[in-house]
C-alpha positions in Angstrom: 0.0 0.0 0.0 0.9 3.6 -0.7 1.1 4.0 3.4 3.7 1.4 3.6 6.2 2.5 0.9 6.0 5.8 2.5 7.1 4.7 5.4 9.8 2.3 4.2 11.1 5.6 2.5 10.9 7.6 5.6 12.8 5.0 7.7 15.4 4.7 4.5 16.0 8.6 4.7 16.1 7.9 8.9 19.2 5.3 8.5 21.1 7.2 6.0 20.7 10.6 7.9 21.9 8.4 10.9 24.5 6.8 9.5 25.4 10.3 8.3 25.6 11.5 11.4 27.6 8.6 13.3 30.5 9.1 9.9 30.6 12.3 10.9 30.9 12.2 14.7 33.2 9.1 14.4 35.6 10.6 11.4 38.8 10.8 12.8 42.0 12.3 10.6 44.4 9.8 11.2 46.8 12.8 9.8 46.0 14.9 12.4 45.9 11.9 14.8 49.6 11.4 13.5 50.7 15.0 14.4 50.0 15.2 17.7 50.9 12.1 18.7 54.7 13.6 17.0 54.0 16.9 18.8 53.3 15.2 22.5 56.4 12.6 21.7 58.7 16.2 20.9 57.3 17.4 24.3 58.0 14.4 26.0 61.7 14.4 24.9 62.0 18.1 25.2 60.6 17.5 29.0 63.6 14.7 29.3 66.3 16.2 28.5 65.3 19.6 31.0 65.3 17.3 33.6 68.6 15.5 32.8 69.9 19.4 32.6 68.3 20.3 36.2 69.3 17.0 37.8 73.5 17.9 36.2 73.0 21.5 37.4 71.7 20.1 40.8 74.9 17.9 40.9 77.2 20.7 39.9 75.9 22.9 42.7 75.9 20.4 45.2 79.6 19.5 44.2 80.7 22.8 44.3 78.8 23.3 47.9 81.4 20.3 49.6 
């Protein structure tokens, strides 16, 4: 019957527009994924090597303070 089409169309157009929705909710750049994971791993180091800096300096000064 005409009813039933109609709504078998309705409920066509309600999938796709949900499926829609979830792609573009869910899409993820793995480019820009990629890029920040680089810039936290540069931040990371960075951090490192400050703290190897500190912990000489700290030596340094508590050599020079025997």
């Amino acid at each position: 019957s005409m009813e039933v089409a109609n709504a078998a169309d309705v409920q066509a157009d309600v999938v796709a527009q949900a499926r829609s929705l979830r792609a573009s909710v869910s899409g993820v750049s793995l480019n820009e994924e990629a890029v920040q994971l680089i810039e936290f791993q540069r931040a990371y180091e960075a951090m490192a090597r400050m703290t190897t800096v500190l912990n000489e300096m700290t030596e340094t000064i508590l050599t020079i303070l025997r």
